[in-house]
C-alpha positions, 0 to 999 in steps of 0.5 A: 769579894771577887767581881765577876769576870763579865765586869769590865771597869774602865778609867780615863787618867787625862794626861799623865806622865809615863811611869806615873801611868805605870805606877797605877798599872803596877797598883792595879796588877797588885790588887788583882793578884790578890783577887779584889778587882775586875778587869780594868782598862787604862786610857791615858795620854802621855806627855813626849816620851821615848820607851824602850822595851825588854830587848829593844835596842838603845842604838835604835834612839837617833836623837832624843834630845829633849824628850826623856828615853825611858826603858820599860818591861814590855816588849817590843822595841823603841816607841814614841808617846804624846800629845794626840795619841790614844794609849790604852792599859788593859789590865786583864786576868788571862786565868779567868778570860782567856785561859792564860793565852797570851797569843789570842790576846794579842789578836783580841786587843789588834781586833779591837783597834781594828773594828775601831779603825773601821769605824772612821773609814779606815782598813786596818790591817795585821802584818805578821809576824810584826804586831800592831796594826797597819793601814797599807804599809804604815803603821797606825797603831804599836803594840807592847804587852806585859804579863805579870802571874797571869795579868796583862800591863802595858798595852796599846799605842793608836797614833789619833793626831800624833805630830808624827815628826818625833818618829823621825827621832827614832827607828820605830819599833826597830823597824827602819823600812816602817812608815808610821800614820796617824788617823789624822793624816789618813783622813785628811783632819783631826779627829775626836779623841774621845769619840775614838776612846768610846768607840774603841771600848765598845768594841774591847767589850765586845771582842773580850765578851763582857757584859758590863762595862762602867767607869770607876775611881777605883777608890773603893778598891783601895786607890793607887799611890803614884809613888809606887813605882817599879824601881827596875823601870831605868831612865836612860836619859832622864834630861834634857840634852842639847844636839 
């Protein structure tokens, strides 16, 4: 049976590997299509990884090295993900929520890194027409959505104590004059990875109006196999290189 769309389910997946994380992302789209589960939202931290989105451009990779370039349905340009970032999987059904408005979707999910942000002391900022959030000119925070027969994939990337360094290996999202932050270095030290996870799900919960917000395994919706990866998700540079 259908849950309620005032239900919000949410799960800590720890350290994952990117197309690991995605595979469950893609599992999770299936069984909402069909229906048989309330909105879910993803927190995971991935190991060193370059994505690159629908349209971004390969150029915009300076020197990977080591570090695998992954190409990804989302959108948006190149990006990095690591150790000390906070990156978040809404996995949202736009028919019952938002009424299939992707544009105030994006807004809802930029206000909630936002209110988060607030809560550390932190002014973050929109810049249009570039997404994500900003704190002065520097970029906190990269956004990349995909949609799938009305559900939201993909997500959100808040930098929390990122080593910043692997941005200088890459034009990030395409944009060459963009400085990027992290909270860490805003605020002068490390920050509780967790305290900014909980904070920033009370105040999803609380832009998207949901009513009842709990964890789950998702075990009784019928699980996730990591092997079911989308096919079309190409690795661009699948080993590790010498520069």
């Amino acid at each position: 049976m259908m849950q309620a769309m005032a239900d919000l389910l949410y799960k800590d997946l720890g350290r994952m590997d990117y197309l690991a994380a995605l595979a469950v992302q893609q599992r999770i789209v299936e069984l909402k299509q069909r229906g048989a589960l309330a909105d879910v939202i993803l927190f995971v931290e991935h190991p060193h990884v370059y994505t690159l989105g629908r349209g971004g451009k390969v150029a915009n990779v300076l020197a990977a090295r080591e570090v695998p370039v992954i190409g990804s349905s989302r959108g948006g340009d190149v990006t990095y993900h690591g150790p000390g970032q906070l990156v978040v999987y809404p996995l949202i059904d736009l028919r019952s929520k938002l009424r299939r408005d992707v544009h105030r979707y994006l807004r809802n999910l930029e206000m909630s890194a936002i209110r988060t942000l607030k809560d550390f002391g932190l002014e973050g900022i929109r810049r249009p027409p570039y997404t994500g959030i900003w704190v002065d000119n520097r970029k906190i925070a990269a956004i990349g959505i995909a949609v799938r027969r009305c559900i939201t994939f993909h997500g959100l990337a808040l930098n929390v104590n990122t080593d910043l360094s692997y941005f200088n290996r890459i034009i990030p999202c395409g944009l060459s004059w963009a400085e990027v932050t992290s909270m860490a270095r805003e605020l002068g030290k490390e920050q509780s990875a967790e305290r900014v996870r909980d904070r920033f799900l009370i105040h999803f919960a609380e832009v998207f109006g949901y009513s009842d917000v709990k964890e789950t395994d998702l075990a009784e919706d019928g699980g996730w196999k990591m092997e079911d990866c989308d096919s079309r998700s190409s690795i661009i540079n699948p080993r590790p290189e010498a520069y």
